[in-house]
PDB file with SEQRES, HELIX, SHEET and CRYST1 records, atoms N, CA, C and O in Angstrom:
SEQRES   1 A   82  UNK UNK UNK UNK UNK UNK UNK UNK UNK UNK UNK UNK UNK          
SEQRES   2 A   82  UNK UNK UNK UNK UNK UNK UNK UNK UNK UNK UNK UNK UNK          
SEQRES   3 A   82  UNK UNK UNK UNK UNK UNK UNK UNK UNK UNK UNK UNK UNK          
SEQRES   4 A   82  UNK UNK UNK UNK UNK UNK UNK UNK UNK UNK UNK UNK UNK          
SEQRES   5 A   82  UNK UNK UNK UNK UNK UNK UNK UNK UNK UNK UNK UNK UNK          
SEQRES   6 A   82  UNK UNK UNK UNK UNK UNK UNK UNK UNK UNK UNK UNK UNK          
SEQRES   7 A   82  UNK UNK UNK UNK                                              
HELIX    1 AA1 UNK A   54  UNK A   63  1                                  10    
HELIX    2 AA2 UNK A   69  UNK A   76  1                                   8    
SHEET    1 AA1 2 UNK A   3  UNK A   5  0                                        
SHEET    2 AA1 2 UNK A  66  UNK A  67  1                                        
SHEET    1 AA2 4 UNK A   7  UNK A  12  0                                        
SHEET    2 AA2 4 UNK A  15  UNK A  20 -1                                        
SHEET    3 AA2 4 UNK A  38  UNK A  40 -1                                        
SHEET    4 AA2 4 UNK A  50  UNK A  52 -1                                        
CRYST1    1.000    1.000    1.000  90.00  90.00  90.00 P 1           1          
ATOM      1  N   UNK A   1      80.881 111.036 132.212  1.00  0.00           N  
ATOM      2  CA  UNK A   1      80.583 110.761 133.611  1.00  0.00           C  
ATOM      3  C   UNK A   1      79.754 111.916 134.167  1.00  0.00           C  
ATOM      4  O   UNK A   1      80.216 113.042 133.985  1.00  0.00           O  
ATOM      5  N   UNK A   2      78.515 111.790 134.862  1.00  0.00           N  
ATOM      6  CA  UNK A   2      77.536 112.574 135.088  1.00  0.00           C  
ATOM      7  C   UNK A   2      77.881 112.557 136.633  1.00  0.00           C  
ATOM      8  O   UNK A   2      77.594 111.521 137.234  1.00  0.00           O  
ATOM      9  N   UNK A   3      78.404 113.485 137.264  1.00  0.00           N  
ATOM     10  CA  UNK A   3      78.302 114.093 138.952  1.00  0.00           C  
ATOM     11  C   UNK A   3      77.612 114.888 139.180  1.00  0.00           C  
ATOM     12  O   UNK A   3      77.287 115.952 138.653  1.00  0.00           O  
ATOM     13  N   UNK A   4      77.203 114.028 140.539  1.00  0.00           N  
ATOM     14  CA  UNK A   4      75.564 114.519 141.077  1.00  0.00           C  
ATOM     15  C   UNK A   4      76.458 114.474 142.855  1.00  0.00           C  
ATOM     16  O   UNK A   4      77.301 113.695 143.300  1.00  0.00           O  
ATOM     17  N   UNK A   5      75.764 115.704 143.476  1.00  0.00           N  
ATOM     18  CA  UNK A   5      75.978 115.740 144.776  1.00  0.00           C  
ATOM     19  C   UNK A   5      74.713 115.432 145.417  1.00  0.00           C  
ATOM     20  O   UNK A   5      73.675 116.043 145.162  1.00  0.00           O  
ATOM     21  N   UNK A   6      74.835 114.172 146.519  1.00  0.00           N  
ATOM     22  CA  UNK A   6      73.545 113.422 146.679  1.00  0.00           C  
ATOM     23  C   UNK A   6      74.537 113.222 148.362  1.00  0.00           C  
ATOM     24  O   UNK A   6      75.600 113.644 148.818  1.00  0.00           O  
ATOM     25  N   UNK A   7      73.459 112.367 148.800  1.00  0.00           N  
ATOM     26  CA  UNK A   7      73.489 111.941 150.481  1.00  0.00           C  
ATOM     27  C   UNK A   7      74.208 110.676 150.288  1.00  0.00           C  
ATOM     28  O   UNK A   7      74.250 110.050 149.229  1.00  0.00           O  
ATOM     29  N   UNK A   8      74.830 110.314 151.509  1.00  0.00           N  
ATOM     30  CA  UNK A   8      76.132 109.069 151.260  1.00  0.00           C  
ATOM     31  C   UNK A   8      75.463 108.665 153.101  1.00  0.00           C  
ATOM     32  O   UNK A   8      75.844 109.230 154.127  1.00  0.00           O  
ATOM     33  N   UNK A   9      74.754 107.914 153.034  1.00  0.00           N  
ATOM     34  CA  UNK A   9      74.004 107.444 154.524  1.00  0.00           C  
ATOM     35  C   UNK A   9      75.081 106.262 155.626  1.00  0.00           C  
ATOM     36  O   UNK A   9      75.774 105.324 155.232  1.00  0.00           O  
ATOM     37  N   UNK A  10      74.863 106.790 157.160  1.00  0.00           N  
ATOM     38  CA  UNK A  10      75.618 106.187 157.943  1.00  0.00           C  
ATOM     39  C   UNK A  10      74.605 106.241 159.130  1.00  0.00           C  
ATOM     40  O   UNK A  10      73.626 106.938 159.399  1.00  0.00           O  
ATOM     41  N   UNK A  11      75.174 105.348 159.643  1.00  0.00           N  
ATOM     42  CA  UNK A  11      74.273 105.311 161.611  1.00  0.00           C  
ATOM     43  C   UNK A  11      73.573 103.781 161.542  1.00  0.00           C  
ATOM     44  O   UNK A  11      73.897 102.764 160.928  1.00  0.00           O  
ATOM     45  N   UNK A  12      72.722 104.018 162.244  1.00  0.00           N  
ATOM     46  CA  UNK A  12      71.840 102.493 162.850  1.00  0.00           C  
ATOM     47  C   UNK A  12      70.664 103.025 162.528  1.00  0.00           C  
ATOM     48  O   UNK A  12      70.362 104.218 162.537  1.00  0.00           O  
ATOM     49  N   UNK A  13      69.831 101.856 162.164  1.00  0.00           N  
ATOM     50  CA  UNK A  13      67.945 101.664 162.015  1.00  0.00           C  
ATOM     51  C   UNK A  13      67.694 103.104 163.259  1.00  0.00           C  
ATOM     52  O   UNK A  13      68.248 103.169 164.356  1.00  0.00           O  
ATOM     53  N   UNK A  14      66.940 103.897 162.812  1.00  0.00           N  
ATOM     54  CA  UNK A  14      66.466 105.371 163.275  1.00  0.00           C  
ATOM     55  C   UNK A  14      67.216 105.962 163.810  1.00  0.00           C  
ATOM     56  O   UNK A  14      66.738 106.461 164.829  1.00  0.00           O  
ATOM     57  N   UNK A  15      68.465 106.245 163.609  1.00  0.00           N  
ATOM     58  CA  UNK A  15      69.453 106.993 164.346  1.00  0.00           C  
ATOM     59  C   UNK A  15      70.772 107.261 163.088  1.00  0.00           C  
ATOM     60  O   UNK A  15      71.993 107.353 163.209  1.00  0.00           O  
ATOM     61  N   UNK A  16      69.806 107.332 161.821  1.00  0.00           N  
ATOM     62  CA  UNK A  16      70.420 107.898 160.258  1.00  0.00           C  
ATOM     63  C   UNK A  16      71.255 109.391 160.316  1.00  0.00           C  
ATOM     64  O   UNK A  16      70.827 110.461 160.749  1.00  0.00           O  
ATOM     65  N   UNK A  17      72.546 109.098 159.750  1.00  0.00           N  
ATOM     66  CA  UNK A  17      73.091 110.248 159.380  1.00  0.00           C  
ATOM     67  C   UNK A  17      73.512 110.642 158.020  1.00  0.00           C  
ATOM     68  O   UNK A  17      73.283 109.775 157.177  1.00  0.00           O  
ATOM     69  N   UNK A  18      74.061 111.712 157.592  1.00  0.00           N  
ATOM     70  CA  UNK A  18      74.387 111.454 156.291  1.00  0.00           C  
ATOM     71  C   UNK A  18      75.248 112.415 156.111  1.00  0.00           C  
ATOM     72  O   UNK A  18      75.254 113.442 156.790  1.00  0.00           O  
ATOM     73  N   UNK A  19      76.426 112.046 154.743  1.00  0.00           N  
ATOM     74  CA  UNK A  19      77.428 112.880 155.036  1.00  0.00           C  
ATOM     75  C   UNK A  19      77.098 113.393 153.338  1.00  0.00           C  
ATOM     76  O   UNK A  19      76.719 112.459 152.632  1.00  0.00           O  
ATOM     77  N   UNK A  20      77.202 114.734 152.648  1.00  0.00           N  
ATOM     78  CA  UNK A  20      76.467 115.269 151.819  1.00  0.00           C  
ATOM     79  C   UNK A  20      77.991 115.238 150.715  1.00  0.00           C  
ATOM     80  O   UNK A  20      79.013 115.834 151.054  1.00  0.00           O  
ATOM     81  N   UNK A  21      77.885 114.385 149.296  1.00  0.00           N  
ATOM     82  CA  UNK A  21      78.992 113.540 148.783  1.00  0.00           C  
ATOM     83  C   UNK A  21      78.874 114.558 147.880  1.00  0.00           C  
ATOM     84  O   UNK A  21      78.094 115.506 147.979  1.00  0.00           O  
ATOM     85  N   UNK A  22      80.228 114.206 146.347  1.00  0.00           N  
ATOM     86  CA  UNK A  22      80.355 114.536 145.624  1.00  0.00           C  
ATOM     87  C   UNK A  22      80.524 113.060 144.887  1.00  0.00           C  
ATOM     88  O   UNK A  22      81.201 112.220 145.480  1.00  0.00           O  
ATOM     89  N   UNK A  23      80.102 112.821 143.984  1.00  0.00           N  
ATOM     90  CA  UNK A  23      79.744 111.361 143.206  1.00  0.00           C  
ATOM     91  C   UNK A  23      79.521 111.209 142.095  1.00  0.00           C  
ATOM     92  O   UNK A  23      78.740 111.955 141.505  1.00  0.00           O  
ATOM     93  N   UNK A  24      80.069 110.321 141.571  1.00  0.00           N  
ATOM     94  CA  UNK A  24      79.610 109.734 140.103  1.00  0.00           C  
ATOM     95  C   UNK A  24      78.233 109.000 140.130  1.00  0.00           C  
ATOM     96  O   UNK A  24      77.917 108.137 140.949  1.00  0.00           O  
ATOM     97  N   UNK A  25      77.456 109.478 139.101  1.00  0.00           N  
ATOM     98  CA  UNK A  25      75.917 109.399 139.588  1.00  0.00           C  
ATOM     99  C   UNK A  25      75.689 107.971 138.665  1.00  0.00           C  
ATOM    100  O   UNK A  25      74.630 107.767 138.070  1.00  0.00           O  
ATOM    101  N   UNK A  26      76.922 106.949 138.634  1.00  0.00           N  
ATOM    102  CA  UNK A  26      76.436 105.744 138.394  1.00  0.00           C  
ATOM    103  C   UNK A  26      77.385 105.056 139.689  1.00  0.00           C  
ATOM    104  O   UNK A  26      77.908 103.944 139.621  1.00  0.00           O  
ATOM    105  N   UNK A  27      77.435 105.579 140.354  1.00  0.00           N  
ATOM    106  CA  UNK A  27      78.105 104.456 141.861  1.00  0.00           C  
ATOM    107  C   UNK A  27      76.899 104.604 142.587  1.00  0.00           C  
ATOM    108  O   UNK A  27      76.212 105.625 142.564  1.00  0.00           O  
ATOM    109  N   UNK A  28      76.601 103.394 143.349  1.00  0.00           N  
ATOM    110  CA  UNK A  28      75.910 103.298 144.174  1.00  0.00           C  
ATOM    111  C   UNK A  28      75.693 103.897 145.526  1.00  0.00           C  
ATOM    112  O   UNK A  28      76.804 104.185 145.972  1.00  0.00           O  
ATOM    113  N   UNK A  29      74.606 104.259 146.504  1.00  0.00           N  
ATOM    114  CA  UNK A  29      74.461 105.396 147.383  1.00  0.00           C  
ATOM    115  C   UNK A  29      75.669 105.302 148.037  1.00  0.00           C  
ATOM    116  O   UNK A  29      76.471 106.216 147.848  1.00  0.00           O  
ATOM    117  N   UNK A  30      76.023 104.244 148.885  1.00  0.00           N  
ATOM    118  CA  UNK A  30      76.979 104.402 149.891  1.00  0.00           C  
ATOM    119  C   UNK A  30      78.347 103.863 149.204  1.00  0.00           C  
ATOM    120  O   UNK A  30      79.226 103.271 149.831  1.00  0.00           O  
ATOM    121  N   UNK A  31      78.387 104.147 147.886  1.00  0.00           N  
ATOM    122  CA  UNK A  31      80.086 103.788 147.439  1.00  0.00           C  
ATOM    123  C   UNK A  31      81.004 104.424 147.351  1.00  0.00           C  
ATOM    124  O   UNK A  31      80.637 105.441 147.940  1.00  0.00           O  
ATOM    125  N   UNK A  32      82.061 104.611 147.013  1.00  0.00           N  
ATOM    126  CA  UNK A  32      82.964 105.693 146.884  1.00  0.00           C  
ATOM    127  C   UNK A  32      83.081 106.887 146.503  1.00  0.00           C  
ATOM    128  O   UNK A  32      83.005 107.025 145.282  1.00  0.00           O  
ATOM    129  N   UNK A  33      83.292 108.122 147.304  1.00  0.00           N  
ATOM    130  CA  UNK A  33      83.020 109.312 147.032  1.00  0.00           C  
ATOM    131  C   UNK A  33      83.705 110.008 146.709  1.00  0.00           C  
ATOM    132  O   UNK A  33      84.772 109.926 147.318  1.00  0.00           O  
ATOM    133  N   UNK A  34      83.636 111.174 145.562  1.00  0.00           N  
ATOM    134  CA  UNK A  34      85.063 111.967 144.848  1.00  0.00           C  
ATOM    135  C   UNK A  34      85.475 112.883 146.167  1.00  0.00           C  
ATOM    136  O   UNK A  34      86.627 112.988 146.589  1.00  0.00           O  
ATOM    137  N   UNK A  35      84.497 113.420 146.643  1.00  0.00           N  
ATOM    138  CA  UNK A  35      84.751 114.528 147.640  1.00  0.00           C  
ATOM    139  C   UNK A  35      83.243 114.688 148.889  1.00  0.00           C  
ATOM    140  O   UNK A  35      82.071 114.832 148.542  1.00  0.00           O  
ATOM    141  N   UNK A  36      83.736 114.610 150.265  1.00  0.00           N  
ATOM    142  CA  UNK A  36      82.922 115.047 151.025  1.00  0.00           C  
ATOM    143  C   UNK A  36      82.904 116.429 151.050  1.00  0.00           C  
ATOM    144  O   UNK A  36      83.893 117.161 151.076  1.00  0.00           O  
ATOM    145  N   UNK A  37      81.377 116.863 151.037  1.00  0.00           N  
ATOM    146  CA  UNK A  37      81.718 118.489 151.472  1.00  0.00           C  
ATOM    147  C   UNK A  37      80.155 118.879 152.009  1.00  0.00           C  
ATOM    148  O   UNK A  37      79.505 119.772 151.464  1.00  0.00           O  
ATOM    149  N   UNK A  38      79.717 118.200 152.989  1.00  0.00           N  
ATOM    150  CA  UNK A  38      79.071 118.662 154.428  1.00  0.00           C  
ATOM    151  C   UNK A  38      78.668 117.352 155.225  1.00  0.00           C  
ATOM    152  O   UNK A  38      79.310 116.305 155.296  1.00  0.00           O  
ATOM    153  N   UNK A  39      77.752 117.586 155.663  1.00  0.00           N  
ATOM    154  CA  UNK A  39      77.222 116.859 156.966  1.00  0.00           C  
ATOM    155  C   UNK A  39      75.745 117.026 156.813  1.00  0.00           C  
ATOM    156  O   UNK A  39      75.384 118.167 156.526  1.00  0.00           O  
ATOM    157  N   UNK A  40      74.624 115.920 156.977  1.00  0.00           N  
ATOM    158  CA  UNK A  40      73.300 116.307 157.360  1.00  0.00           C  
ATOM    159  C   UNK A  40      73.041 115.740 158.800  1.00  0.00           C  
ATOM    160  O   UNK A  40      73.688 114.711 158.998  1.00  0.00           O  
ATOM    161  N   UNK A  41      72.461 116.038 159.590  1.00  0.00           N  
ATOM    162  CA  UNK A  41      72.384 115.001 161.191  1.00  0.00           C  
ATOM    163  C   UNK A  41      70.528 115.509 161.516  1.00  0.00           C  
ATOM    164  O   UNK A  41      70.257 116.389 162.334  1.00  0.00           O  
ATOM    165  N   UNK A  42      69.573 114.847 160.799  1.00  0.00           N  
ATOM    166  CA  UNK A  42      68.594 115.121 161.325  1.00  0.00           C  
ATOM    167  C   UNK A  42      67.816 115.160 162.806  1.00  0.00           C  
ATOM    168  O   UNK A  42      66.909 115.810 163.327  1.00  0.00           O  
ATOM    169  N   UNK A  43      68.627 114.182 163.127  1.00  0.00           N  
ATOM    170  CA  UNK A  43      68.599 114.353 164.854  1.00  0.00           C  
ATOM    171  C   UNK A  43      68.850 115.042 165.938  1.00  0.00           C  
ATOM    172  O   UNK A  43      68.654 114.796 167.129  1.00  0.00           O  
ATOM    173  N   UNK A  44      69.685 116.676 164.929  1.00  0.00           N  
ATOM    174  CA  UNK A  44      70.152 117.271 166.379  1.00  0.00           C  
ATOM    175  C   UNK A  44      69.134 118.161 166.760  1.00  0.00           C  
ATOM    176  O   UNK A  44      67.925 117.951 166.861  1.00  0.00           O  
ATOM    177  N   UNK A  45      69.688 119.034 166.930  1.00  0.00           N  
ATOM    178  CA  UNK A  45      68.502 120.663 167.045  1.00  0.00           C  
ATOM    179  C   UNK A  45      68.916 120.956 165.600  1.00  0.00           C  
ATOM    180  O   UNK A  45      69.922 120.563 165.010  1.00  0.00           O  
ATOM    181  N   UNK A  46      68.072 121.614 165.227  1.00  0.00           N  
ATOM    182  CA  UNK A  46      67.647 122.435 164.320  1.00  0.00           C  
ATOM    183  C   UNK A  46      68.773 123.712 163.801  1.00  0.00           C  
ATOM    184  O   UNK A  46      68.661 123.950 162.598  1.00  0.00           O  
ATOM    185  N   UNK A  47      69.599 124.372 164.372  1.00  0.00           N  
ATOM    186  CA  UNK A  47      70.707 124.632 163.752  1.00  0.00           C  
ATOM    187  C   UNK A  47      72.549 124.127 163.874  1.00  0.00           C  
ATOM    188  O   UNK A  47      73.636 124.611 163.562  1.00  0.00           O  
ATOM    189  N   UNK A  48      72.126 123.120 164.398  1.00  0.00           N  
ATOM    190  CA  UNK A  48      73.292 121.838 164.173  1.00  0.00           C  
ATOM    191  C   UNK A  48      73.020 120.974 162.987  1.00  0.00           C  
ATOM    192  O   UNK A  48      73.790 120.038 162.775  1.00  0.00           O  
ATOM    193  N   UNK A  49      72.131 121.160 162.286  1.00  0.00           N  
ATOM    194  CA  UNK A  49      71.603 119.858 161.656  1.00  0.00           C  
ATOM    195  C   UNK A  49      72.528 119.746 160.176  1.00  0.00           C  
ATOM    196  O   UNK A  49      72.730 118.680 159.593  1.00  0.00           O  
ATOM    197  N   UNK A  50      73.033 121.093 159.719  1.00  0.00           N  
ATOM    198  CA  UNK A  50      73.234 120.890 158.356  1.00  0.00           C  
ATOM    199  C   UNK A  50      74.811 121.969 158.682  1.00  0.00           C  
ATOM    200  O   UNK A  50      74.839 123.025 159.313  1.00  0.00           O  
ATOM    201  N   UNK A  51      76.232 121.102 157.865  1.00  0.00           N  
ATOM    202  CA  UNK A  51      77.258 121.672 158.139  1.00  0.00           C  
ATOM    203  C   UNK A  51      77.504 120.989 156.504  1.00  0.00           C  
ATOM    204  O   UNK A  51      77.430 119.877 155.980  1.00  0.00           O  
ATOM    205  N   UNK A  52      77.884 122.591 156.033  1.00  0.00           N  
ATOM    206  CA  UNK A  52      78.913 122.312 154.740  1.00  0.00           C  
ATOM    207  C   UNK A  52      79.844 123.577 154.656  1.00  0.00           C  
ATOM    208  O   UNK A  52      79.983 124.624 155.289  1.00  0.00           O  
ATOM    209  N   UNK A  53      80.536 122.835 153.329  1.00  0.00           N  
ATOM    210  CA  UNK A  53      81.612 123.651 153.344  1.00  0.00           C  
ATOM    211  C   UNK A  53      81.272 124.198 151.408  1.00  0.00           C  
ATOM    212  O   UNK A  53      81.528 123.676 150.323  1.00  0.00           O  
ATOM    213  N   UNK A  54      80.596 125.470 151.842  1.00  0.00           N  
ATOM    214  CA  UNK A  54      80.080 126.401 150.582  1.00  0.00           C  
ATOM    215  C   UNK A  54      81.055 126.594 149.523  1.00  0.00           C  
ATOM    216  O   UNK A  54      80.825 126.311 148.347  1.00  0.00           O  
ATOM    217  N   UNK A  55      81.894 126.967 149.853  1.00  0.00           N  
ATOM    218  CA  UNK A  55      83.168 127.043 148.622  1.00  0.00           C  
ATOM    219  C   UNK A  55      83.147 125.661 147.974  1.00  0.00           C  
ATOM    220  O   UNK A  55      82.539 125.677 146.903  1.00  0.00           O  
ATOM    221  N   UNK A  56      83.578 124.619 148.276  1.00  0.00           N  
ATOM    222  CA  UNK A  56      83.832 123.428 147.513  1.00  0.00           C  
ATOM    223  C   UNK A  56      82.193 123.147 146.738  1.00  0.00           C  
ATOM    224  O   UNK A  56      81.988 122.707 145.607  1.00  0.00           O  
ATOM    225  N   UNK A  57      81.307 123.514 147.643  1.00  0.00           N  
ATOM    226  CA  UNK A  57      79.850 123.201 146.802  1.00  0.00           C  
ATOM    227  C   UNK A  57      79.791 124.118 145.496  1.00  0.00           C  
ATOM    228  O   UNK A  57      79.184 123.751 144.490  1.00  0.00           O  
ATOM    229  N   UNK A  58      80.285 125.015 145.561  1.00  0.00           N  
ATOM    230  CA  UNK A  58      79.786 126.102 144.790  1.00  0.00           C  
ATOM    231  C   UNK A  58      80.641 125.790 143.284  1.00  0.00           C  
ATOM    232  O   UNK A  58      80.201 125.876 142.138  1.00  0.00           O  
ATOM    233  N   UNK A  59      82.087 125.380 143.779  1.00  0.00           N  
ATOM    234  CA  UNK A  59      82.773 124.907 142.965  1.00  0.00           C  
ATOM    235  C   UNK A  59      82.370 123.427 141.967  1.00  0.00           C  
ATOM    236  O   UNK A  59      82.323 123.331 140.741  1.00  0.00           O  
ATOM    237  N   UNK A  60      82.258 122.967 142.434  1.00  0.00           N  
ATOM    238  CA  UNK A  60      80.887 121.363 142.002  1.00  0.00           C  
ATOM    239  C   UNK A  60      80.122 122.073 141.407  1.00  0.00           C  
ATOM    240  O   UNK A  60      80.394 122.292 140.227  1.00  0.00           O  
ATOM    241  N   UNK A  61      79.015 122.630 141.932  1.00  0.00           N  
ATOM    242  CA  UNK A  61      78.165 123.061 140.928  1.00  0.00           C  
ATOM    243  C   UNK A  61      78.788 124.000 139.844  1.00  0.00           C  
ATOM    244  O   UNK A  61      78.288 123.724 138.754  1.00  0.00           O  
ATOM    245  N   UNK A  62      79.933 125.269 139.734  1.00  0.00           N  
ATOM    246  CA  UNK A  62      80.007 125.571 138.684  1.00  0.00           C  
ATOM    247  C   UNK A  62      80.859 124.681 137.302  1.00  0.00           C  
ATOM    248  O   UNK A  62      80.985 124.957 136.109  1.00  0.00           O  
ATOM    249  N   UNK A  63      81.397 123.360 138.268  1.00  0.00           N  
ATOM    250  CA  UNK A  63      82.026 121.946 137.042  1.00  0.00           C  
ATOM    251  C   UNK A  63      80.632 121.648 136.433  1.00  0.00           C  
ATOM    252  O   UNK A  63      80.797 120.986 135.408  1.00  0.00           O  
ATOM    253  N   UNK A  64      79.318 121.887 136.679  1.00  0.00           N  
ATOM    254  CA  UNK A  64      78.174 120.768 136.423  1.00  0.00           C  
ATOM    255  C   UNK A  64      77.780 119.844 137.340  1.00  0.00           C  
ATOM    256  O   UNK A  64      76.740 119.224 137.120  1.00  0.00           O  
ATOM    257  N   UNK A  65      78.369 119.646 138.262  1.00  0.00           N  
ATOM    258  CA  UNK A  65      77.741 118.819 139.016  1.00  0.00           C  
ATOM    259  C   UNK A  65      76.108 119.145 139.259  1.00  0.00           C  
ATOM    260  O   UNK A  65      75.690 120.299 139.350  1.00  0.00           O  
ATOM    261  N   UNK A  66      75.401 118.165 139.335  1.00  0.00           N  
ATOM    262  CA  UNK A  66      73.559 118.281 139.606  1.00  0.00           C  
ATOM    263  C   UNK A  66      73.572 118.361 141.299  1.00  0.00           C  
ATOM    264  O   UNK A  66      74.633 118.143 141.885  1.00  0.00           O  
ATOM    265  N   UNK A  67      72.785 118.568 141.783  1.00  0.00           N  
ATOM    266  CA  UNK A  67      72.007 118.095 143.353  1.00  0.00           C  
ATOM    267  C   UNK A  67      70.887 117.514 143.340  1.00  0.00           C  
ATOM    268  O   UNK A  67      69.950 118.038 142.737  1.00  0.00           O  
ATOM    269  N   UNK A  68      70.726 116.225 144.044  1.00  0.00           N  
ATOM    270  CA  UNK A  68      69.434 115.916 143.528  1.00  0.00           C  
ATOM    271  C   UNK A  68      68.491 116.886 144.605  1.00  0.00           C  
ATOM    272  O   UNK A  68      68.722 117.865 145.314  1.00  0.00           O  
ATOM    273  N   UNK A  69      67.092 115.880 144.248  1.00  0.00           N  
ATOM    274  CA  UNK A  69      66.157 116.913 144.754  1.00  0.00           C  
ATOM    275  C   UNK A  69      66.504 117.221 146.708  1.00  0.00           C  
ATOM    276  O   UNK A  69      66.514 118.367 147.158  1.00  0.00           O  
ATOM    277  N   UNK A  70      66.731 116.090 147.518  1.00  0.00           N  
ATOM    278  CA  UNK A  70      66.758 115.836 148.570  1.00  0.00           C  
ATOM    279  C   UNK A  70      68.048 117.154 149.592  1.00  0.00           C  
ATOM    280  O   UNK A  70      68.038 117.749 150.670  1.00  0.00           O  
ATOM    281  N   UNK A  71      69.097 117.005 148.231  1.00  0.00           N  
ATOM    282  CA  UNK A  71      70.044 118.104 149.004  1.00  0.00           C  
ATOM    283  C   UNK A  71      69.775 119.246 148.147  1.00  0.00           C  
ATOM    284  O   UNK A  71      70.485 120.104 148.673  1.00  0.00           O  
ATOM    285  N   UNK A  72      69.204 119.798 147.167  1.00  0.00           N  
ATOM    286  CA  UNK A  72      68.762 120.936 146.704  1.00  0.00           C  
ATOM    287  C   UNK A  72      68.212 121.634 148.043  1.00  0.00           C  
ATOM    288  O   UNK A  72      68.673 122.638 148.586  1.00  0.00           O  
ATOM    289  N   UNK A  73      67.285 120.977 148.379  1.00  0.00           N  
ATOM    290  CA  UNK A  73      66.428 121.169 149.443  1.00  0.00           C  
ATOM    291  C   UNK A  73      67.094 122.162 150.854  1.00  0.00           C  
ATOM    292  O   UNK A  73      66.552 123.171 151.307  1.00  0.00           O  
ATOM    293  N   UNK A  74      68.542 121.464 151.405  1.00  0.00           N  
ATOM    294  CA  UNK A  74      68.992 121.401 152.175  1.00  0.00           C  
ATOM    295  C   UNK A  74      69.867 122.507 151.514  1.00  0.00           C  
ATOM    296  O   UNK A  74      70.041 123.050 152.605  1.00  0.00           O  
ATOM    297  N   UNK A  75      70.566 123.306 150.662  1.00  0.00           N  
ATOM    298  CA  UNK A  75      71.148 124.106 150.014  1.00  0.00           C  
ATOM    299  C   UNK A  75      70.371 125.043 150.210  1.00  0.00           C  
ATOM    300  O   UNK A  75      70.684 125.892 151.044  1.00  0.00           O  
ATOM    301  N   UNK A  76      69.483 125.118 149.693  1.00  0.00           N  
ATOM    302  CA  UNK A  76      67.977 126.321 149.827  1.00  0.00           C  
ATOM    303  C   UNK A  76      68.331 127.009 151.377  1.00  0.00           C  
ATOM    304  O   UNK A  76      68.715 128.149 151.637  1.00  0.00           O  
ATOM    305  N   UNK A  77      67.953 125.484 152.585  1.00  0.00           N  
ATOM    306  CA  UNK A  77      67.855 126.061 153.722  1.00  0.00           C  
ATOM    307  C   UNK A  77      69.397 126.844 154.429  1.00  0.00           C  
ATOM    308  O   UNK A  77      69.572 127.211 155.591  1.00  0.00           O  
ATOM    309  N   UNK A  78      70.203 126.904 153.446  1.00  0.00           N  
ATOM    310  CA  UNK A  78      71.572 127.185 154.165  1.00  0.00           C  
ATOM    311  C   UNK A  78      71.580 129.013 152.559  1.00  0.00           C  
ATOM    312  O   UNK A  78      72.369 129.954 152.482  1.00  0.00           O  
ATOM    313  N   UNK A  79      71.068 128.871 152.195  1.00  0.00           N  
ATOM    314  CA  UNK A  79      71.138 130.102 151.268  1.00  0.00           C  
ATOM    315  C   UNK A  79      72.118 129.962 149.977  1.00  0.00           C  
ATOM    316  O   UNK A  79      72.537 130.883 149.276  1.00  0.00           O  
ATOM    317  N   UNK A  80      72.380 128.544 149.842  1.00  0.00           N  
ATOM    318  CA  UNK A  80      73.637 128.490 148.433  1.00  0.00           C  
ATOM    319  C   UNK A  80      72.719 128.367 147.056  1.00  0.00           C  
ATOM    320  O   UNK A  80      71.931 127.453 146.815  1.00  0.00           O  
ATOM    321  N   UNK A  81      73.025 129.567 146.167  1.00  0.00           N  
ATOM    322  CA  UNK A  81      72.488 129.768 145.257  1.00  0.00           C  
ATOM    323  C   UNK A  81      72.572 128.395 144.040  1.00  0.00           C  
ATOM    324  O   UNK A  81      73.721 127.954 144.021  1.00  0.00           O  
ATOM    325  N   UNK A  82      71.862 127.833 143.294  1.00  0.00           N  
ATOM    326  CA  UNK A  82      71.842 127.255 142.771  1.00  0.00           C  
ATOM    327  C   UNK A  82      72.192 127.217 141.236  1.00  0.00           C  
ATOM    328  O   UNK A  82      72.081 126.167 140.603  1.00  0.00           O  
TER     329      UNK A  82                                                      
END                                                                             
């Protein structure tokens, strides 16, 4: 089983949120998730936008878990080493 920490999407047509998953990278985007561990909200200001919780990420990634490219991204902007 290959876990990938990817985006798990919620809200209405342009008013998208997303809650940043821990997942089996053969379930589908919005299916059942092993573990939540942040928040993306592109809509707020700019340092509301991205809430996680670094310990549990860090822990995922040292099991193997991947990030895809989209929350790599979003890791970068919060300083969690990869």
């Amino acid at each position: 089983m290959g876990v990938k920490i990817r985006l798990k999407r919620f809200g209405t047509k342009r008013r998208a949120f997303y809650r940043i998953v821990v997942m089996d990278s053969r379930a589908p985007r919005d299916g059942r998730a092993i573990e939540e561990v942040g928040f993306y909200r592109p809509i707020e200001v700019e340092d509301q936008q991205i809430v996680l919780k670094e310990d549990r990420i860090r822990e995922w990634l040292s099991k193997g878990a991947r990030p895809t490219p989209t929350v790599k991204k979003l890791l970068n902007k919060k300083d969690i080493d990869l």
